[in-house]
C-alpha positions in Angstrom: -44.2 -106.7 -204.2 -46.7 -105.7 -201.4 -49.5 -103.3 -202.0 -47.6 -100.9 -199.2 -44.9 -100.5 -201.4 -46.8 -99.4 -204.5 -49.1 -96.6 -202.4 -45.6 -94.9 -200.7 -44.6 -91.6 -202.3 -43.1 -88.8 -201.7 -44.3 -85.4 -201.7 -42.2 -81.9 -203.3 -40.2 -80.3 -200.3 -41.9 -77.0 -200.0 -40.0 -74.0 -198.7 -39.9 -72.0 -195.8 -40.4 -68.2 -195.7 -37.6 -66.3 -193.8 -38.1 -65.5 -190.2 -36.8 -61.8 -191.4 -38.8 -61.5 -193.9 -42.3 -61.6 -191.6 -41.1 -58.9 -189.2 -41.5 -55.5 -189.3 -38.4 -52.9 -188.9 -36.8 -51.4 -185.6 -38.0 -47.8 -187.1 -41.2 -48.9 -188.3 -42.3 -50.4 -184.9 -41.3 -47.0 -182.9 -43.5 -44.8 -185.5 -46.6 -47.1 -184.9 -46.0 -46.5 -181.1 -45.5 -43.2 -180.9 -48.3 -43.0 -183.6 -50.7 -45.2 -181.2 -49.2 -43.1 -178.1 -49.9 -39.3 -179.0 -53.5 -39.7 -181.1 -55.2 -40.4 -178.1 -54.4 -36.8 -176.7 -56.2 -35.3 -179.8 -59.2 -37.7 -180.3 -62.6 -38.0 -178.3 -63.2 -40.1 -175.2 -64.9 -42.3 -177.7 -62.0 -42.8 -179.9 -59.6 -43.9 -177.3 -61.8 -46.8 -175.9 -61.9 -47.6 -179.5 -58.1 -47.5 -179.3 -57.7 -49.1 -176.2 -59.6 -52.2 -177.3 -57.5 -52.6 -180.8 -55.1 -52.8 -178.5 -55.9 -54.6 -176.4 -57.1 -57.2 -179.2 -53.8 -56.8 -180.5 -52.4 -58.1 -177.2 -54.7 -60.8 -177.2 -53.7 -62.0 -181.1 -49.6 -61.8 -180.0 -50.6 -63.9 -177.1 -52.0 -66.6 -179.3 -49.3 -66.7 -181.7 -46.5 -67.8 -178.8 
């Protein structure tokens, strides 16, 4: 026997998580953006630049993930 033989082993399969299961539904995604659309109208200018930048950090983040 070699010593490259004797080092070789295998590791436990580990398993994957559903793509389904890491996305959010078709309902839940329209209340978040009509949530994120109409709270600007009753907020302070301050408030929707803080807005605008989660979102647009949001954007960002997605952009990363592809």
């Amino acid at each position: 026997m070699s010593a490259v033989e004797d080092v070789v082993t295998e590791a436990p399969a580990v398993e994957a998580v559903p793509k389904r299961a890491m996305t959010l539904g078709y309902g839940t995604s329209l209340a978040i953006l009509a949530l994120l659309i109409v709270v600007p109208l009753f907020r302070e200018e301050f408030h929707h630049l803080q807005l605008t930048m989660l979102l647009i950090y949001g954007l960002a983040v997605l952009a990363l993930n592809i």
